[in-house]
C-alpha positions in Angstrom: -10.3 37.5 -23.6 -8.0 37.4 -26.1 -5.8 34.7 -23.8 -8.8 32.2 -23.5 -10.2 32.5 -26.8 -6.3 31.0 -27.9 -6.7 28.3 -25.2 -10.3 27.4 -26.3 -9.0 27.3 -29.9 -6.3 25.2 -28.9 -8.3 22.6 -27.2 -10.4 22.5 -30.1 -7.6 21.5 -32.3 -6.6 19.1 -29.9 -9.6 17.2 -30.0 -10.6 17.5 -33.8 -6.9 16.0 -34.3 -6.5 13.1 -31.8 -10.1 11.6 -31.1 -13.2 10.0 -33.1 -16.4 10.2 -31.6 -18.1 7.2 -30.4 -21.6 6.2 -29.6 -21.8 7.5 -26.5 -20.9 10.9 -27.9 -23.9 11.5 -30.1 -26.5 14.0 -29.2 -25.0 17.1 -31.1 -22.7 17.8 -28.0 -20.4 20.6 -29.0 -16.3 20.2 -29.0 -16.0 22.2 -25.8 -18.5 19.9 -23.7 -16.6 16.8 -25.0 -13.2 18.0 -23.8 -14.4 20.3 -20.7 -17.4 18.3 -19.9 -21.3 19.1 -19.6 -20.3 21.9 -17.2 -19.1 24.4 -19.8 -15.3 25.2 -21.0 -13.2 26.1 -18.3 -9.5 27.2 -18.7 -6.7 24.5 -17.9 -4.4 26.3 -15.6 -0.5 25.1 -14.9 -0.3 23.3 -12.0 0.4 25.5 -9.1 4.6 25.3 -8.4 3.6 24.9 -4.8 1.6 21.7 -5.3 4.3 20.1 -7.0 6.9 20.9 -3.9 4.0 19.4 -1.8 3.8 16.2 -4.0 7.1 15.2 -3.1 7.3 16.7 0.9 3.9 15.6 1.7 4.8 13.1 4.0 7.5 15.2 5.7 5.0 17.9 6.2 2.3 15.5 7.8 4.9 14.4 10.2 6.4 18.0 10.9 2.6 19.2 12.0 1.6 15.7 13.5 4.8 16.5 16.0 4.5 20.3 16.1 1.2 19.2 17.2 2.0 16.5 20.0 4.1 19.7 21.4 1.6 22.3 21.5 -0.8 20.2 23.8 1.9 18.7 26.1 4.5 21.1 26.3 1.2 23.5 27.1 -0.1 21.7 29.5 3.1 21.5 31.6 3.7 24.8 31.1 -0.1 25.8 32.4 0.5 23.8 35.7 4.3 24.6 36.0 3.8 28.6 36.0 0.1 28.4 37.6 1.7 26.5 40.8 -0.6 23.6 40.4 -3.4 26.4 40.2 -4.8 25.3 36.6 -3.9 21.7 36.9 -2.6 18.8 38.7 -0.6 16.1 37.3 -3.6 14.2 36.0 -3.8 17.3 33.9 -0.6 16.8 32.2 -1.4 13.0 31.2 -4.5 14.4 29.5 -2.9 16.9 27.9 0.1 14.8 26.6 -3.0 12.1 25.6 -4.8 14.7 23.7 -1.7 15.9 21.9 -1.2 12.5 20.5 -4.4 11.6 19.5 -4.9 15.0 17.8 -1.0 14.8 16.3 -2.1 11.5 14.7 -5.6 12.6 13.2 -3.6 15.4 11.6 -1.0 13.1 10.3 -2.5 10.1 9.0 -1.5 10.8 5.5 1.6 9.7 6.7 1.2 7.1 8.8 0.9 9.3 11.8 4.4 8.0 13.7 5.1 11.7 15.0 7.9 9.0 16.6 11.4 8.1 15.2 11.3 5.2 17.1 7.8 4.3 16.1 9.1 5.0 12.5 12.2 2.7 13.4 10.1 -0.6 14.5 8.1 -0.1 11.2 10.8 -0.3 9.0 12.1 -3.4 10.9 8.8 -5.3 11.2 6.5 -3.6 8.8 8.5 -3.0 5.8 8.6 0.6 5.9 10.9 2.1 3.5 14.3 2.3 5.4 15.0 5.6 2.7 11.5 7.4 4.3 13.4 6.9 7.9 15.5 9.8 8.4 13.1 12.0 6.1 10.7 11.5 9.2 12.7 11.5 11.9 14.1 15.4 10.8 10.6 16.2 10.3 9.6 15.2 13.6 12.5 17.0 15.2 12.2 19.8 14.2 8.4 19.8 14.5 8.7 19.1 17.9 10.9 22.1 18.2 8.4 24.6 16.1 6.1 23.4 18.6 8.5 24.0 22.0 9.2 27.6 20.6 4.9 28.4 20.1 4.4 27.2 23.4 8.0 29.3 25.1 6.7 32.5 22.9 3.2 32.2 24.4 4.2 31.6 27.7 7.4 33.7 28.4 6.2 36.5 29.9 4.7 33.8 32.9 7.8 32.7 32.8 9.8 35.5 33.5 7.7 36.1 36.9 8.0 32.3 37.8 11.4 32.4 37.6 12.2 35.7 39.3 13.2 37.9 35.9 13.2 38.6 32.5 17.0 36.4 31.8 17.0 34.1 34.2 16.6 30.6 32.8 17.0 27.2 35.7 17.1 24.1 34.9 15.5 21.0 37.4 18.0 20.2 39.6 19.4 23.9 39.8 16.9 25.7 41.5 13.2 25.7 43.1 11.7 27.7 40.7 13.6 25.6 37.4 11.4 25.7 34.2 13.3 24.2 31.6 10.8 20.8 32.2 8.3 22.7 30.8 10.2 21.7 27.7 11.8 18.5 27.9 11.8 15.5 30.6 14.3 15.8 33.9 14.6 12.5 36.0 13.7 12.5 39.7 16.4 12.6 41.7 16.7 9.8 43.3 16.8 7.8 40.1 19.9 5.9 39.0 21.4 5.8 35.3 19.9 1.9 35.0 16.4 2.6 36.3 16.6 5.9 34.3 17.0 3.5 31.1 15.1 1.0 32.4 11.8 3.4 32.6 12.4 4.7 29.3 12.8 1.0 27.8 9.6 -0.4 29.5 7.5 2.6 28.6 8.3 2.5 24.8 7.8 -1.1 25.1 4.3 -1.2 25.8 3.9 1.7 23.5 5.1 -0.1 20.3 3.4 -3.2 21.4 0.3 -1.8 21.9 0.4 0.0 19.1 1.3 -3.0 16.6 -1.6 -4.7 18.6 -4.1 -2.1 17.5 -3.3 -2.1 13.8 -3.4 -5.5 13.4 -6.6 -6.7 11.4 -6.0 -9.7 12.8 -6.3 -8.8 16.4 -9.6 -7.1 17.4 -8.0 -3.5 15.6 -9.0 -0.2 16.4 -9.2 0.9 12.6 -10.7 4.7 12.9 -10.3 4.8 16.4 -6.7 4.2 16.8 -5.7 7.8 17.8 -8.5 7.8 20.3 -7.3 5.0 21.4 -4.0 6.2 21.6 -4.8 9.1 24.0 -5.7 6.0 26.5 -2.5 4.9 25.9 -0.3 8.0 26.3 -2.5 8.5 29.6 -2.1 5.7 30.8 1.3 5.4 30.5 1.6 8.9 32.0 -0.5 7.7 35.1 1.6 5.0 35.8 5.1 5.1 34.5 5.6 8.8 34.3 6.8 10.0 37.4 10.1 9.1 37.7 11.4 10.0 33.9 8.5 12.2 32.9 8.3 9.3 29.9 9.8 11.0 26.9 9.4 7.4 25.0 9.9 9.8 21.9 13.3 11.4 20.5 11.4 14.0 18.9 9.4 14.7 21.5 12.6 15.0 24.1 15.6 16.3 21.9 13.9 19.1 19.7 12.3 20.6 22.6 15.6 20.0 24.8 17.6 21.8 21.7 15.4 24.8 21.6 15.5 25.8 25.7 19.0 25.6 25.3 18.9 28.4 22.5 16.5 30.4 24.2 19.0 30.5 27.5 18.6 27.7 29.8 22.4 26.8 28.6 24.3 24.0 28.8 22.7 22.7 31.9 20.3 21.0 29.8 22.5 18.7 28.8 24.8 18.1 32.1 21.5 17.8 34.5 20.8 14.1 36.0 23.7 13.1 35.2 23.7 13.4 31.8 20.5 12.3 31.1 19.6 13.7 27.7 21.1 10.6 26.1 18.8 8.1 27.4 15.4 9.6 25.6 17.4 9.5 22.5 18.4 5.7 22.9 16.0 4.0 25.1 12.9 4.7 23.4 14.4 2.6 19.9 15.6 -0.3 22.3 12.5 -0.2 24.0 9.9 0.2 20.7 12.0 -2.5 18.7 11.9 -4.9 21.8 7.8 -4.3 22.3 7.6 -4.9 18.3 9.3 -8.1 18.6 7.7 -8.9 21.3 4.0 -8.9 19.9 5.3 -10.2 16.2 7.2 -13.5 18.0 3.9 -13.8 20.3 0.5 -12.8 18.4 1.3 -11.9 14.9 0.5 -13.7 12.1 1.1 -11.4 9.3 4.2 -12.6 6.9 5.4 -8.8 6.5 7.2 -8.9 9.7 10.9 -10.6 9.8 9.7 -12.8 12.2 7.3 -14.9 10.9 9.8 -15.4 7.9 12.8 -17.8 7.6 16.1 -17.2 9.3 14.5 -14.0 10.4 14.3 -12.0 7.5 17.8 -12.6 6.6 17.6 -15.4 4.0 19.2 -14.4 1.0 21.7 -13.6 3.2 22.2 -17.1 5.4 20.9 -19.3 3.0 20.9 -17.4 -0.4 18.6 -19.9 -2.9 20.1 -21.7 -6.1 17.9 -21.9 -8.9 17.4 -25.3 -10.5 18.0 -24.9 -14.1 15.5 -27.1 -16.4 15.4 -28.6 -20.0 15.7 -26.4 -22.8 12.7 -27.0 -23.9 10.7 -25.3 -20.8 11.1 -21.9 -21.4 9.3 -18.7 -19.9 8.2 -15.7 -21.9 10.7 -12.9 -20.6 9.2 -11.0 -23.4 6.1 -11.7 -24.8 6.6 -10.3 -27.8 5.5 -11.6 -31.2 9.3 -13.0 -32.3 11.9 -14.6 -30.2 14.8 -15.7 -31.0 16.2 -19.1 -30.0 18.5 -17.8 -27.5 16.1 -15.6 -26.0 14.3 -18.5 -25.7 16.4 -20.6 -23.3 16.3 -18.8 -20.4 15.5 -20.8 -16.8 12.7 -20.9 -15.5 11.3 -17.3 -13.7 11.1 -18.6 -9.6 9.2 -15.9 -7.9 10.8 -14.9 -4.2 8.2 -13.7 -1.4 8.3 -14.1 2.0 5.2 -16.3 2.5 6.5 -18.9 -0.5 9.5 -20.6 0.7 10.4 -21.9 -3.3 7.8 -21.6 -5.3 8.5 -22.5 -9.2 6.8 -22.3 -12.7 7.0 -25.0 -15.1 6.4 -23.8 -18.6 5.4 -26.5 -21.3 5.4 -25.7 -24.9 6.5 -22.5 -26.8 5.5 -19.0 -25.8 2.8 -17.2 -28.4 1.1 -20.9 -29.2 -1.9 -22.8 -29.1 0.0 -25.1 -26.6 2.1 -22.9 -24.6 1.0 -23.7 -20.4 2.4 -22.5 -17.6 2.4 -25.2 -14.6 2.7 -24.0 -10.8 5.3 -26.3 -8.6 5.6 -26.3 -5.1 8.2 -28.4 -3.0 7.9 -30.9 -6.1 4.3 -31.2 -6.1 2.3 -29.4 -8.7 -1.0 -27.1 -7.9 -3.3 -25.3 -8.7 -3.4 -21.4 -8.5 -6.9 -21.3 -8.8 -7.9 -23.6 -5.8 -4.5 -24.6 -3.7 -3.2 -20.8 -3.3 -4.5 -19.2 -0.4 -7.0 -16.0 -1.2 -5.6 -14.2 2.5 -2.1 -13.3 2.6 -2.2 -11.0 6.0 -2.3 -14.1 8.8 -5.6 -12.9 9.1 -5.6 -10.0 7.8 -8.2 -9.9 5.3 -7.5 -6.6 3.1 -4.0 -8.4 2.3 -4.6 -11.2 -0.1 -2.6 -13.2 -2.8 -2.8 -12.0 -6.9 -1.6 -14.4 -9.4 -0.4 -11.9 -12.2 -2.3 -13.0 -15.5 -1.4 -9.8 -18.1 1.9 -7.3 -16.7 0.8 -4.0 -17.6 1.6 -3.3 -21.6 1.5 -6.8 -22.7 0.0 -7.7 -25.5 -0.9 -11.6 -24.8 -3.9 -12.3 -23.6 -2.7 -14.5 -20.1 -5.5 -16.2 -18.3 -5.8 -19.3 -16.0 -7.5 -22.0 -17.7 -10.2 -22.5 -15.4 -11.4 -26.1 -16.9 -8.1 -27.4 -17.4 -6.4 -30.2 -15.3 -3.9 -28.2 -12.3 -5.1 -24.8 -13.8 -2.4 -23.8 -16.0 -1.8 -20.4 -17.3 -2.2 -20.0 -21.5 -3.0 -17.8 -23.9 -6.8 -17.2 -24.6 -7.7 -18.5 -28.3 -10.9 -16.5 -29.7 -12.5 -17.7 -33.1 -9.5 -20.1 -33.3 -6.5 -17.4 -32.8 -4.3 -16.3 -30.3 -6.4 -13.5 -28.2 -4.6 -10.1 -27.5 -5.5 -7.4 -25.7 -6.7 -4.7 -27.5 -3.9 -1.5 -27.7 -7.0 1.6 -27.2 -4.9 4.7 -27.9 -3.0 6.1 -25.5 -2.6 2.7 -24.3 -0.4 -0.3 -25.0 -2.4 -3.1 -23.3 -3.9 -3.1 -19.9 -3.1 0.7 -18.5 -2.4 -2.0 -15.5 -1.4 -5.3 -13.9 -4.1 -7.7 -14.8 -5.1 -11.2 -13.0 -7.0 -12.9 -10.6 -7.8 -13.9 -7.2 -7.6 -17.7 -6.2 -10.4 -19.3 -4.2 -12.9 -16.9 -5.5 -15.5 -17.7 -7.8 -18.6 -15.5 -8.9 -21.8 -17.6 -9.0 -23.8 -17.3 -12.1 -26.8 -18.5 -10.2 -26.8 -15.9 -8.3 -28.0 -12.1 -9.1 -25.8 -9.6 -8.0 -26.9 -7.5 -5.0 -25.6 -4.3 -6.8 -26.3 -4.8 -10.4 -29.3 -6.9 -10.0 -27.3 -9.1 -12.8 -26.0 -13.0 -12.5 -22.1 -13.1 -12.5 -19.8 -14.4 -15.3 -18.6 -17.4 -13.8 -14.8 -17.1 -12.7 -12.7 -15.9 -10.5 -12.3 -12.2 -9.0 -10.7 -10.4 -11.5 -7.5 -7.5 -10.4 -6.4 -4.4 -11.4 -3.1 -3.7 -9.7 -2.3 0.0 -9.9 1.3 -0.7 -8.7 4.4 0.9 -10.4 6.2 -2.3 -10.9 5.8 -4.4 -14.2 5.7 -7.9 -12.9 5.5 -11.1 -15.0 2.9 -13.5 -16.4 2.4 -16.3 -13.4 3.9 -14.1 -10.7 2.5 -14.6 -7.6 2.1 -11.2 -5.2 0.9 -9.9 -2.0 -1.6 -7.2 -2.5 -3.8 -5.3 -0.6 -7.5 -4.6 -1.0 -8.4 -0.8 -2.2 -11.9 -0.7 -3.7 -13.7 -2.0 -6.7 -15.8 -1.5 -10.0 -18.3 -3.7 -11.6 -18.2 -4.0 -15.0 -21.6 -5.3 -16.5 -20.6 -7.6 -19.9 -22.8 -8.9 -21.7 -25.6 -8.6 -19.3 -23.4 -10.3 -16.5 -21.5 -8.9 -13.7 -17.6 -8.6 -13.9 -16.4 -7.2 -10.7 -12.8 -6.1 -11.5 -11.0 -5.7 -7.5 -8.6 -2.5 -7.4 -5.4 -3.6 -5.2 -2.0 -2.3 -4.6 1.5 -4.3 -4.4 2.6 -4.3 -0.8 5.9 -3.3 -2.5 4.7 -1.0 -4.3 6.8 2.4 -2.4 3.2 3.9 -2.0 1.4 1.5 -0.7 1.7 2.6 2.6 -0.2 5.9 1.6 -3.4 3.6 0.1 -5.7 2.2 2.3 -8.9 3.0 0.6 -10.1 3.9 -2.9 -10.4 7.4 -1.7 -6.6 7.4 -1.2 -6.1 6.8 -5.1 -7.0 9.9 -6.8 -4.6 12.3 -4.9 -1.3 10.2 -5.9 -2.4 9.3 -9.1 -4.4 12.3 -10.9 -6.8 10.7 -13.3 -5.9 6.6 -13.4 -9.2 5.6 -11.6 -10.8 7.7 -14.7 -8.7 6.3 -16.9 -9.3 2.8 -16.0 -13.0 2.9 -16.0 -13.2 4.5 -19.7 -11.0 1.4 -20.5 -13.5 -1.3 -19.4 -16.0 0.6 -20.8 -14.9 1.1 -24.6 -12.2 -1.7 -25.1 -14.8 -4.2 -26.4 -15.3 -1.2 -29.5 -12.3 -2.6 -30.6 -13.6 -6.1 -30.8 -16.7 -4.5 -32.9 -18.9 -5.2 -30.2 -20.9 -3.1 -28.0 -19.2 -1.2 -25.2 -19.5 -2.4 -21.5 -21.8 -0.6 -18.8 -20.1 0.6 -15.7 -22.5 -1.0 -12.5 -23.8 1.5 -10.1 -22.9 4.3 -13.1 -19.4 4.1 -13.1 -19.1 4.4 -8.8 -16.1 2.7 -7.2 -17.1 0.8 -4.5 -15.0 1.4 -1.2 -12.5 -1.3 0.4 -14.9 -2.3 3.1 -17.6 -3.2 0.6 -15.4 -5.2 -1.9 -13.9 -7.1 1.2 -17.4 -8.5 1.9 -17.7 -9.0 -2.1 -14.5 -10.7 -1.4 -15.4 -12.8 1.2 -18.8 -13.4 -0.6 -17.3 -14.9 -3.6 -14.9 -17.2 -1.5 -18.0 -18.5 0.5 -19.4 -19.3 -3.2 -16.0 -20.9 -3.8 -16.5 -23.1 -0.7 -19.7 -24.1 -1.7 -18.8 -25.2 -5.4 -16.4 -27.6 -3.8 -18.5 -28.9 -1.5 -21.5 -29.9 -4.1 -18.3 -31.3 -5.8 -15.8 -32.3 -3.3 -13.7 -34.2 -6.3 -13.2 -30.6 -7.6 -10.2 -29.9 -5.4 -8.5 -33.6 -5.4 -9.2 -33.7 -9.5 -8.1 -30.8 -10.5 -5.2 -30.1 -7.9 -2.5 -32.7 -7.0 -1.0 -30.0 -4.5 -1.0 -33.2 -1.6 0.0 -35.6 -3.8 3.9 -35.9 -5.6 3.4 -35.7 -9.4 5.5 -39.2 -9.6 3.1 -40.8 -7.6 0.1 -40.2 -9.0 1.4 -40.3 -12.6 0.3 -35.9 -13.0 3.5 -35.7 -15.2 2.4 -38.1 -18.0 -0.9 -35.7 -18.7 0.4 -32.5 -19.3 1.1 -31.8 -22.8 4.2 -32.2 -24.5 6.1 -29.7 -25.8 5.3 -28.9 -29.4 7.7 -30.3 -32.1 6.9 -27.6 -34.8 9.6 -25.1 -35.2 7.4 -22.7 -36.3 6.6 -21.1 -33.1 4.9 -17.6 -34.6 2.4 -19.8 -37.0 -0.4 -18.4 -34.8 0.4 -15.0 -34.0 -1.3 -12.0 -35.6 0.9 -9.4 -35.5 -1.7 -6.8 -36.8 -4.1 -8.1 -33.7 -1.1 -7.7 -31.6 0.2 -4.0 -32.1 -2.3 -2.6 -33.5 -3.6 0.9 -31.8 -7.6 1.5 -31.9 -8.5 5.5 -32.0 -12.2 5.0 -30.2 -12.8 7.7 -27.4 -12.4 11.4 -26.5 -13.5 10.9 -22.8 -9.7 10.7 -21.4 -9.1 12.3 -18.5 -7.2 15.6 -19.0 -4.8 14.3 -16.6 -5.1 10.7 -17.2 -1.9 8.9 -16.3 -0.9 5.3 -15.3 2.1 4.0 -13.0 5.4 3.6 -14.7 5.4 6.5 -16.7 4.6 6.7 -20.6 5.2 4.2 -23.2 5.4 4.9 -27.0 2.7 3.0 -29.1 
């Protein structure tokens, strides 16, 4: 008692210290309900040291289980006809077994990816941007998976093996005797077979794997989505029924070598390795040849998406063959490095920022006027022709794939400018928004320092204010699908980036509806563990929490009444904001097509600025040296104390800033 009356009295302090009630607060609530919640006060226990060893191994383990559990089934089923003499099981038996211990190895390892492969983790790192770091991390947790599987299935089974084979310490090998039973572990080739065809059945049956597999994870395809790994077990059988006789198709390092390792420690000797003539080697090769060839294969033939190497230039190997040279510019174009409220001049005259992504060949900003004024724009330029980011930049970024779209950044997370593309300006520039005749900032609500993320917008979305909302029964605000990017990275002002589709919030403003989308950066090093807002809350304790008590209370700071959160505060999940997506790029289409001069007016993307004389209407660069005349520093760095509703464990990418 004594313990949690001092941890109550704490938290008490805590709070009285830090936090100022707001209006949402009132009601008499007492101190513990507005720090513990309307549950009651519960004690704050350390974290666990074992979840913190599982934070960083998660992956490993998902793929040593995922493995261990491919084993089980197929290693059992061979061992169930082997010892049983055909008895409990035929060889159709073994193809279901071997399908069912795939599909159930990849249900149990999604949280990984589910390759349970090293060559399946191989092609993904060459076509699918998989972290080439994660590669060997998974391919020793799949080895010795496989072989914590192998030695559950020998233990369970050796006493059957001992009478199959003739005695308690006699181990055989295929090729050595009748009664051999070191297949029940790993494949043996038929006899007859050669070293080439040996390879070459290997090679085509990890061929079709990989390209089947690419083909049913592409959105743009038909896609299996949920049903992959039952679609997988067809697969694995089928490859089994018709390629598996003459190799037993390993098609999986893992799957041959750990097993192979472990019936050589247990006493089948070195016989393992010296039987068909050396064949070991070939399930520890063919399989990457093979899976890298059936990946090509599909990306050169069907694939649209721009993450593979093949549907960039030079193959992925640009920077290298062709590295690009950066045109400098006039001094007086400049591009706020660091939008802070003074610069000095030679922090000023740095070139112009050229973002580099592998669906935008060269793709340039042209700043005009100086950062932190009335004036300052920021002009998109591609292959010498300007355009606009609002209504020239493609919304899908996936070939296809419609959960992969394009961002253009607006605020980087911790900026204090408020960014924003001018929607009713010629070409859509980016500025800084002016409210009651002064530079706008975002509001710093303590703990924060800005946005708590990366802040933009999606192009070729608008939200129609003549239409109601289906959720919130509300008309929209007018502009573009706003984004919070929950990436790591702090990326800059203009920036351009592929992002993909997690969920989303709606955030009612003034009596209209705001949806703000929730994406992450393709490059973002867990992005690959995010494919729904349900993914979110495990890697990042308390940033969806977070990010909804930001919306709600940062207009406090603006002394006006905080926001309402639409459907009370419930994220909506990523199939339902890509038909809010797709719903706001229809209302986009329509706009332009009730104004078809919209597009050719505003944009000049088909047109060269020299021709059509876009040049002489920007604005000039602003003679007045004194480039700070508009800034408010006090608006700018100033930290608002207005709510005690932060998550115990809120937290945003990056790690913490001082304010």
């Amino acid at each position: 008692m004594t313990i949690l009356k001092q941890v109550l009295d704490n938290a008490e302090i805590q709070e009285s210290a830090f936090v100022t009630m707001t209006a949402s607060n009132k009601g008499g609530a007492s101190m513990l309900e507005n720090a513990f919640g309307s549950q009651g006060a519960q004690v704050m226990l350390p974290e666990p040291a074992w979840s913190k060893v599982r934070t960083y191994c998660r992956d490993a383990f998902s793929e040593f289980f995922g493995t261990m559990i491919l084993i089980l089934f197929g290693d059992g089923v061979v061992a169930q006809v082997t010892l049983s003499k055909g008895e409990k099981g035929d060889y159709q038996s073994i193809s279901w077994g071997w399908g069912i211990g795939v599909m159930l190895g990849v249900y149990a390892s999604g949280i990984s990816g589910a390759h349970i492969n090293p060559a399946v983790t191989f092609a993904n790192c060459v076509f699918r941007k998989f972290p080439w770091r994660k590669f060997p991390v998974y391919a020793i947790a799949q080895i010795l998976g496989a072989m914590c599987g192998a030695a559950i299935v020998y233990g369970n089974y050796r006493s059957a093996i001992d009478q199959f084979e003739g005695g308690a310490h006699i181990r055989t090998v295929p090729g050595y005797s009748p009664t051999a039973t070191a297949g029940i572990f790993c494949t043996y080739p038929a006899e007859f077979m050669t070293r080439t065809g040996q390879f070459f059945s290997e090679f085509i049956a990890s061929s079709i794997l990989m390209f089947i597999i690419f083909a049913l994870k592409d959105d743009g395809n038909i896609g299996a989505g949920p049903l992959t790994p039952l679609a997988l077990f067809f697969v694995i059988f089928g490859i089994g029924a018709c390629f598996g006789w003459e190799t037993g198709y390993a098609i999986n390092l893992a799957r041959d070598f750990g097993p192979r390792l472990v019936s050589y420690m247990i006493g089948y000797g070195p016989e393992v390795w010296r039987a068909g003539n050396y064949y070991f080697w070939i399930p520890m090769v063919a399989p990457f040849i093979g899976c890298t060839f059936g990946g090509w294969m599909y990306d050169m033939f069907l694939y649209t998406g721009t993450d593979s190497p093949v549907n960039t230039p030079y193959g992925g190997l640009r920077r290298l063959i062709q590295p690009v040279e950066k045109k400098s510019i006039d001094s007086q174009s400049q591009i706020p490095w660091k939008m802070a409220p003074y610069r000095t001049e030679e922090e000023s005259n740095r070139p112009t920022y050229e973002t580099k992504s592998d669906f935008v060949e060269k793709y340039v900003l042209r700043p005009v006027g100086k950062p932190l004024t009335k004036e300052y724009r920021v002009y998109f330029n591609l292959d010498d022709k300007l355009l606009s980011p609002w209504h020239d930049l493609a919304l899908y970024a996936g070939g296809g794939r419609d959960s992969v779209v394009h961002m253009v950044v607006e605020v980087p997370r911790w900026w204090s400018a408020k960014m924003e593309i001018a929607k009713d300006e010629y070409l859509n520039p980016l500025k800084q928004d002016i409210q009651d005749g002064r530079l706008k900032y975002v509001p710093n609500i303590f703990p924060h320092k800005g946005y708590p993320f990366n802040y933009g917008m999606l192009p070729q979305t608008y939200q129609d204010p003549n239409i109601n909302d289906p959720l919130t029964n509300l008309p929209a605000d007018g502009n573009p699908l706003a984004v919070c990017e929950l990436g790591g990275a702090m990326p800059r002002p203009a920036q351009v980036k592929r992002v993909k589709v997690l969920g989303s919030l709606a955030v009612i403003n003034e009596n209209k509806t705001d949806w703000k989308i929730l994406v992450v950066d393709l490059e973002d090093p867990e992005a690959d563990k995010l494919s729904d807002i349900g993914d979110v809350e495990s890697l990042m304790p308390g940033y969806l929490d977070t990010i909804k008590e930001w919306f709600r209370v940062y207009k406090l700071a603006e002394g006006k009444k905080e926001n309402v959160l639409g459907a009370d505060g419930e994220l909506q999940n990523q199939k339902y904001t890509l038909s809010l997506i797709e719903r706001c790029h229809n209302s986009w289409k329509a706009v332009k097509e009730v104004e078809p001069g919209m597009h050719t007016r505003i944009s000049m993307a088909d047109i060269a600025p020299q021709e059509h004389g876009a040049v002489d209407v920007l604005p000039r660069t602003s003679e007045n040296r004194d480039v700070c005349r508009d800034i408010d520093p006090i608006a700018a760095e100033k930290s608002h104390f207005l709510s005690p509703n932060w998550p115990s464990m809120a937290a945003c990418r990056g790690g913490a800033l001082n304010v």
